[in-house]
MIFI-436914 format. One record per residue: x, y, z of N, C-alpha, C, O in turn. Coordinates in nm, 4 decimals. Layout:
ATOM    n.east   n.north      n.up   ca.east  ca.north     ca.up    c.east   c.north      c.up    o.east   o.north      o.up
ATOM         X         Y         Z         X         Y         Z         X         Y         Z         X         Y         Z
...
END
This chain:
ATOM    n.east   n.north      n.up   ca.east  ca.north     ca.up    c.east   c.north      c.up    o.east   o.north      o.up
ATOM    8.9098   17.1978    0.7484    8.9354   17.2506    0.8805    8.8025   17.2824    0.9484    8.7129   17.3441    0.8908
ATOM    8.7936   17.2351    1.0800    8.6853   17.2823    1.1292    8.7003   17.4494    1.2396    8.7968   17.4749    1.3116
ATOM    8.5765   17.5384    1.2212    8.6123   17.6202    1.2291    8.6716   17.6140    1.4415    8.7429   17.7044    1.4851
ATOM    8.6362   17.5274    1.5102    8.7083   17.5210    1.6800    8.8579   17.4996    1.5759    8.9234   17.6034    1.5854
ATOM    8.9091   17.4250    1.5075    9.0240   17.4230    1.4865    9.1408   17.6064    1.4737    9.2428   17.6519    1.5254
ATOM    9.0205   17.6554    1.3564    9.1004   17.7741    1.3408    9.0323   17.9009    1.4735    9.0221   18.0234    1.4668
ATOM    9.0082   17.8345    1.5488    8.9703   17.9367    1.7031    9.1280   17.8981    1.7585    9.2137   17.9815    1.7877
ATOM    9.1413   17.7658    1.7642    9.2611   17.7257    1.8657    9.4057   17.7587    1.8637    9.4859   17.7647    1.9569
ATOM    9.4308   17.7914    1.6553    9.5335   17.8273    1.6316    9.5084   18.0054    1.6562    9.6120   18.0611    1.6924
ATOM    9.4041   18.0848    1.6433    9.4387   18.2313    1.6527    9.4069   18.2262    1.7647    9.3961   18.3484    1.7543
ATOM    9.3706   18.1995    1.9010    9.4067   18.1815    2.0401    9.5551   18.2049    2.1051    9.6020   18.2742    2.1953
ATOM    9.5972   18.1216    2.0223    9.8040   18.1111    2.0296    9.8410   18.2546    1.9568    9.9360   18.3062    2.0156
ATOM    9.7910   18.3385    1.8398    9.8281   18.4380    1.7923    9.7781   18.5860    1.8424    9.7987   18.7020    1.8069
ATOM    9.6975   18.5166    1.9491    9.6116   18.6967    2.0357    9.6844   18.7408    2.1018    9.7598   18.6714    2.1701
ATOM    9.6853   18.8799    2.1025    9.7186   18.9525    2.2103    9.6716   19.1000    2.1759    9.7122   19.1795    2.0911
ATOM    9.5772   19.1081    2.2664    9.5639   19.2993    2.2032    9.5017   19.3341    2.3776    9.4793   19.2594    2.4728
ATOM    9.4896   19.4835    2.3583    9.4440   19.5838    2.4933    9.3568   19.5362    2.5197    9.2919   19.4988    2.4220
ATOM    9.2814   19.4975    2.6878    9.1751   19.4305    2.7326    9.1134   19.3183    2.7145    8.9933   19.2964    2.7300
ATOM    9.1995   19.2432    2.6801    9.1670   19.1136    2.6523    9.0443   19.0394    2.7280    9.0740   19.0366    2.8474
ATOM    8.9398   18.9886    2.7099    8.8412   18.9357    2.8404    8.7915   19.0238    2.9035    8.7827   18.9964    3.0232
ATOM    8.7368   19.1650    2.8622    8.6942   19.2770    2.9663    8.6106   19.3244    2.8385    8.5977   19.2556    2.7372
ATOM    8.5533   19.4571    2.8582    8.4696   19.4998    2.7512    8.5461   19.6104    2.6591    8.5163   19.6489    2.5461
ATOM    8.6584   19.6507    2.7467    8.7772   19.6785    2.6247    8.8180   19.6018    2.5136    8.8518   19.6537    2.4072
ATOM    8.8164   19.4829    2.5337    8.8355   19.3557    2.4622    8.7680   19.3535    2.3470    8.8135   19.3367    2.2339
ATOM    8.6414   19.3740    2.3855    8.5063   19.3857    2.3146    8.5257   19.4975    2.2237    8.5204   19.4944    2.1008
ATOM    8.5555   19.6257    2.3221    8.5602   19.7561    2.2143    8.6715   19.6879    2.1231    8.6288   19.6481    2.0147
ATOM    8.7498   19.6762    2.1376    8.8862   19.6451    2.0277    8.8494   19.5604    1.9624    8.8052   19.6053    1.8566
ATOM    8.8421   19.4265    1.9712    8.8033   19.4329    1.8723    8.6596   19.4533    1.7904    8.6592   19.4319    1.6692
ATOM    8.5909   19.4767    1.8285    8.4526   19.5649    1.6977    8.5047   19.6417    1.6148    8.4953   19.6502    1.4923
ATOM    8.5861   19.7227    1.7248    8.6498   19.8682    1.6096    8.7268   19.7972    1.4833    8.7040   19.8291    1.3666
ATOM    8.8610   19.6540    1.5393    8.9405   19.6226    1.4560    8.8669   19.5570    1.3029    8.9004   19.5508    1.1846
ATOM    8.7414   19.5123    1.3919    8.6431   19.4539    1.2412    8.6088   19.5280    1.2086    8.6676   19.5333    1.1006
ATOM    8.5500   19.6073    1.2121    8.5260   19.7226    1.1617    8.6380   19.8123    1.0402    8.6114   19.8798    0.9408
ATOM    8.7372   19.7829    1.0894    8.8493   19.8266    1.0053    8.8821   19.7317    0.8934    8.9069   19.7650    0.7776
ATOM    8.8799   19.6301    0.9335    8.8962   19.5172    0.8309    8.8377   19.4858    0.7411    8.8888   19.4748    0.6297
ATOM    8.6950   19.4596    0.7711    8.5477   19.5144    0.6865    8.5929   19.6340    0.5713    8.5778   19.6178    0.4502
ATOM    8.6554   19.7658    0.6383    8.6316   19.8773    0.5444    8.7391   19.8584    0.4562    8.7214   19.8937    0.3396
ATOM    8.8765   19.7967    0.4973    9.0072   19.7387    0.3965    8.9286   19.7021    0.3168    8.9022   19.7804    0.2255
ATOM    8.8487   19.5450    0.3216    8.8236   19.4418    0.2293    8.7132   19.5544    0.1386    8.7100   19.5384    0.0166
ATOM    8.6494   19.6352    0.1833    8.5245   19.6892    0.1053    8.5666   19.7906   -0.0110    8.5041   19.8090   -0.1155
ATOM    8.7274   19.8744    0.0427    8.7930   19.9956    0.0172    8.8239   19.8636   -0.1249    8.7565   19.8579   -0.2278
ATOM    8.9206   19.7872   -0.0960    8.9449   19.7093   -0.2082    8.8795   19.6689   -0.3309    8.9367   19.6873   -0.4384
ATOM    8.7529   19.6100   -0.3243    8.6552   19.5949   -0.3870    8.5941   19.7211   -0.4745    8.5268   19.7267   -0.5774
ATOM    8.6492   19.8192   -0.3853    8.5891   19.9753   -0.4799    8.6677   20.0367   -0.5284    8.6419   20.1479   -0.5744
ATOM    8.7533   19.9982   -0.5315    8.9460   20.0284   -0.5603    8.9567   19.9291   -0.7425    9.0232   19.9719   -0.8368
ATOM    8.8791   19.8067   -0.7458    8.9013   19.7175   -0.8827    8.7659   19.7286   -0.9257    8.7475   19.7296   -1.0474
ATOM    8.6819   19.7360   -0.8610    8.5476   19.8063   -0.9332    8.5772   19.9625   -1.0161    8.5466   19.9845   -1.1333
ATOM    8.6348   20.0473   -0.9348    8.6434   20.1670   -1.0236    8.7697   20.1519   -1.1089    8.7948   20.2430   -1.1878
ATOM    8.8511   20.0476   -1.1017    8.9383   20.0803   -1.1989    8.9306   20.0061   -1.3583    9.0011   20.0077   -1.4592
ATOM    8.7871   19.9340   -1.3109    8.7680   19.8497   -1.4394    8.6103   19.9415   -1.4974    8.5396   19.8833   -1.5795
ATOM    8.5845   20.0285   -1.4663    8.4931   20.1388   -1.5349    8.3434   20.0406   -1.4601    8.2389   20.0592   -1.5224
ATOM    8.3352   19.9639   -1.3624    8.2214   19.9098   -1.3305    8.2741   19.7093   -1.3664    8.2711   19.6242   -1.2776
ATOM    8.3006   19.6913   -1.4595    8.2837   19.5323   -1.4959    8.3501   19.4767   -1.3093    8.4034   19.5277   -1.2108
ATOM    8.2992   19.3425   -1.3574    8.3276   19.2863   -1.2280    8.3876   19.1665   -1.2046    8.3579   19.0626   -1.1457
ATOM    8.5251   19.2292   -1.2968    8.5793   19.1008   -1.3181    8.7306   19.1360   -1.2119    8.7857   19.2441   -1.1910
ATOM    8.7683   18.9831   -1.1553    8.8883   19.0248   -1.0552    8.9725   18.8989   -1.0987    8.9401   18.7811   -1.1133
ATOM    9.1280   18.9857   -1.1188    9.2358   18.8907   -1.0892    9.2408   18.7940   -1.0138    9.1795   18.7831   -0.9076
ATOM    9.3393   18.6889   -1.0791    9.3901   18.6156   -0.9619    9.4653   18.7098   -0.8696    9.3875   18.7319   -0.7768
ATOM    9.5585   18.7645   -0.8530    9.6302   18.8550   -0.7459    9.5166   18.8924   -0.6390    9.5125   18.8745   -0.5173
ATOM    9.4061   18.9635   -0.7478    9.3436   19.0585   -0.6776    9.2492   18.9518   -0.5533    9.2359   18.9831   -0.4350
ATOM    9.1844   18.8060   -0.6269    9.1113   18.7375   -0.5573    9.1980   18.6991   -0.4252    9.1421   18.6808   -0.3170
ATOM    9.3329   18.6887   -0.4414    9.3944   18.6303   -0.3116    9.4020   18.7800   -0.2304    9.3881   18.7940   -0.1089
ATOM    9.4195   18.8532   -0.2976    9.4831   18.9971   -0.2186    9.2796   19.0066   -0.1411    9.2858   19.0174   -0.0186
ATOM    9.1917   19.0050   -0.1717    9.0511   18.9893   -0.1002    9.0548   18.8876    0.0018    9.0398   18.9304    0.1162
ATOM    9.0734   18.7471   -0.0132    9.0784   18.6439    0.0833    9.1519   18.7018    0.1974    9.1202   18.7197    0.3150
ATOM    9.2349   18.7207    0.1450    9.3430   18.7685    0.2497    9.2885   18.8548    0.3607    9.3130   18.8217    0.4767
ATOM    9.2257   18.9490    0.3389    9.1727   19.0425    0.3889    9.0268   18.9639    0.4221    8.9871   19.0058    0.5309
ATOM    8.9542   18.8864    0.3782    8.8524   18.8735    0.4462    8.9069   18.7450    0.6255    8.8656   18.7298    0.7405
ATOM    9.0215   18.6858    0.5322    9.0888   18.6292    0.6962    9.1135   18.6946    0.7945    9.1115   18.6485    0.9086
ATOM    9.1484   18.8469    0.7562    9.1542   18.8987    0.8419    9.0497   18.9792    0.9424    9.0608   19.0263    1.0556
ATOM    8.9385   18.9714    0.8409    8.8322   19.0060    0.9322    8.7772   18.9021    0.9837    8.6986   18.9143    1.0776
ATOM    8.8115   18.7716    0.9267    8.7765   18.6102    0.9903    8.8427   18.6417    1.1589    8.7810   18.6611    1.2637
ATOM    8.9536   18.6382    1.1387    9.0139   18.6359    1.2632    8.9530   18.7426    1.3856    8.9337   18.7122    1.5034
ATOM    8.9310   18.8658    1.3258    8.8306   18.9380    1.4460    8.7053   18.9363    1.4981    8.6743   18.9832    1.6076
ATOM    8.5964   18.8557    1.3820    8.5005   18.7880    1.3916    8.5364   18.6770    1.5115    8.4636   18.6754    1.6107
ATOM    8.6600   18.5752    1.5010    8.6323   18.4675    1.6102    8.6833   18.5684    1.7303    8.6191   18.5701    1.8353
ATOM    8.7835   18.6413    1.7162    8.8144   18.7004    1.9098    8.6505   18.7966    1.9431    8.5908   18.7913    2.0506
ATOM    8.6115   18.8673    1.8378    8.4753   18.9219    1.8811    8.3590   18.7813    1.9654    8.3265   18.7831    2.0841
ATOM    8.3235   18.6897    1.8783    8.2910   18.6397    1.9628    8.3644   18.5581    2.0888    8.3023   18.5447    2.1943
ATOM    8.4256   18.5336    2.0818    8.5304   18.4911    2.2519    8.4954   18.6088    2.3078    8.4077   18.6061    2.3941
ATOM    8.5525   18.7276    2.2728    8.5168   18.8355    2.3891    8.3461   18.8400    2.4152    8.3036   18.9189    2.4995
ATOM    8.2674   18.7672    2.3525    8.1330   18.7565    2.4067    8.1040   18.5927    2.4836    7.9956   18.5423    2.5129
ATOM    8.2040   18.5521    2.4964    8.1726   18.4173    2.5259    8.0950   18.2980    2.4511    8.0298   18.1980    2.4810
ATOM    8.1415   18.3692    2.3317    8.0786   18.2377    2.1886    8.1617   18.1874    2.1126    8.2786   18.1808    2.1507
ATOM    8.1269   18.1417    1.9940    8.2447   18.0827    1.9195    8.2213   18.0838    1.7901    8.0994   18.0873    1.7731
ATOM    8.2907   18.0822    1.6706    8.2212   18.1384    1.5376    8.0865   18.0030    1.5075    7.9764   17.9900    1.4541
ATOM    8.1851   17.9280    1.5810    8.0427   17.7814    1.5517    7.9152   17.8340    1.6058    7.8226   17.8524    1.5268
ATOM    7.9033   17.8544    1.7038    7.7457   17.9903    1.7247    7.6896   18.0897    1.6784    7.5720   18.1245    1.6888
ATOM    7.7977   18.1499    1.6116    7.7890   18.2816    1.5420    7.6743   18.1794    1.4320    7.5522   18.1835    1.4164
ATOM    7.7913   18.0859    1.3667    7.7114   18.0399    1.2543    7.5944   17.9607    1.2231    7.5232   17.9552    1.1229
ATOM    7.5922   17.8811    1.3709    7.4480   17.8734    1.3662    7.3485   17.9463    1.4137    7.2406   17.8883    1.4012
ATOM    7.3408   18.0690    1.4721    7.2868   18.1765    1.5253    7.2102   18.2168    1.3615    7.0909   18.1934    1.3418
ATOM    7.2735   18.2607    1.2866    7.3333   18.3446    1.1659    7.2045   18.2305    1.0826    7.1198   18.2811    1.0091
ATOM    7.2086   18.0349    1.1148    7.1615   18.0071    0.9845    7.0474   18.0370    1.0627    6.9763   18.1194    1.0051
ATOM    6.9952   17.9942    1.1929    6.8999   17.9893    1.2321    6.7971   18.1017    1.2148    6.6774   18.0780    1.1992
ATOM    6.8463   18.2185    1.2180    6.7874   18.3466    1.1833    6.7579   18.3920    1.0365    6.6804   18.4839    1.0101
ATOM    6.8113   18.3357    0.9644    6.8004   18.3144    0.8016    6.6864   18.2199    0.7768    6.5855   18.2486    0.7124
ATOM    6.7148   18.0911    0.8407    6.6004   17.9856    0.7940    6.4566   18.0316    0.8377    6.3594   17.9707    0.7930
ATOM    6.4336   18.1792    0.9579    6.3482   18.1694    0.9926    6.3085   18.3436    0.8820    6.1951   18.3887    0.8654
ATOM    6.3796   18.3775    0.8514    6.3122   18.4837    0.7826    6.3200   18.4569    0.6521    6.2964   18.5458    0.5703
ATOM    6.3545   18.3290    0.6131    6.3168   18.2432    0.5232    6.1809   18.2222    0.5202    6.0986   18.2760    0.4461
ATOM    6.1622   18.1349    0.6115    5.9889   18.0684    0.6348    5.9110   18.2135    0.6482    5.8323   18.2587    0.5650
ATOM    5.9414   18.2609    0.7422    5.8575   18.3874    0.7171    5.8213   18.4437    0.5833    5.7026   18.4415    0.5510
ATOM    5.8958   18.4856    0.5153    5.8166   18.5260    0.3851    5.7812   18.3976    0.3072    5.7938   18.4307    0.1893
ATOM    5.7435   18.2687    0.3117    5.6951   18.1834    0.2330    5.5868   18.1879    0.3167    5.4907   18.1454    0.2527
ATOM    5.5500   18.2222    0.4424    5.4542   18.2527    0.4821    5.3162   18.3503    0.4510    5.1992   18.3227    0.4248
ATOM    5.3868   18.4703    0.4667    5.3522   18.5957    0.3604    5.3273   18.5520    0.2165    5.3010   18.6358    0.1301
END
């Protein structure tokens, strides 16, 4: 799947307060933000119940995906409400990596 594909199908599944305004914006940050702390709460939820080891179920690996789709999905309306698209996000994201890459081979 390319990721304009999964923009086009959660396009058809949006609807929240301020859509296209900077309410839009606030909502969703906050909602990633929430989603983020699910997927993180989780992770510290099978970390402490295994005394530290870091080993995860199958259940548990889908019950994570799950939750990181869901912060997938506020990641792409965050950028729409900025007028981007995760395809920018992600090359934004390598471009800024490859360069603080070179930078310390520089150093």
């Amino acid at each position: 799947m390319l990721l304009s594909d999964y923009t086009v199908w959660r396009r058809h599944k949006t609807s929240y307060p301020g859509q296209s305004t900077f309410q839009g914006l606030i909502y969703t940050a906050l909602a990633l933000g929430g989603e983020v702390g699910e997927f993180a709460n989780k992770v510290k939820k099978i970390w402490r119940s295994r005394g530290g080891a870091a080993l995860v179920s199958d259940v548990e690996r889908l019950d994570l995906l799950l939750e990181l789709g869901d912060a997938l999905w506020y990641i792409d309306a965050t950028a729409e409400e900025l007028d981007s698209s995760l395809a920018e996000v992600a090359y934004l994201n390598m471009d800024k990596l490859n360069l603080r890459h070179q930078e310390r081979k520089d150093n």
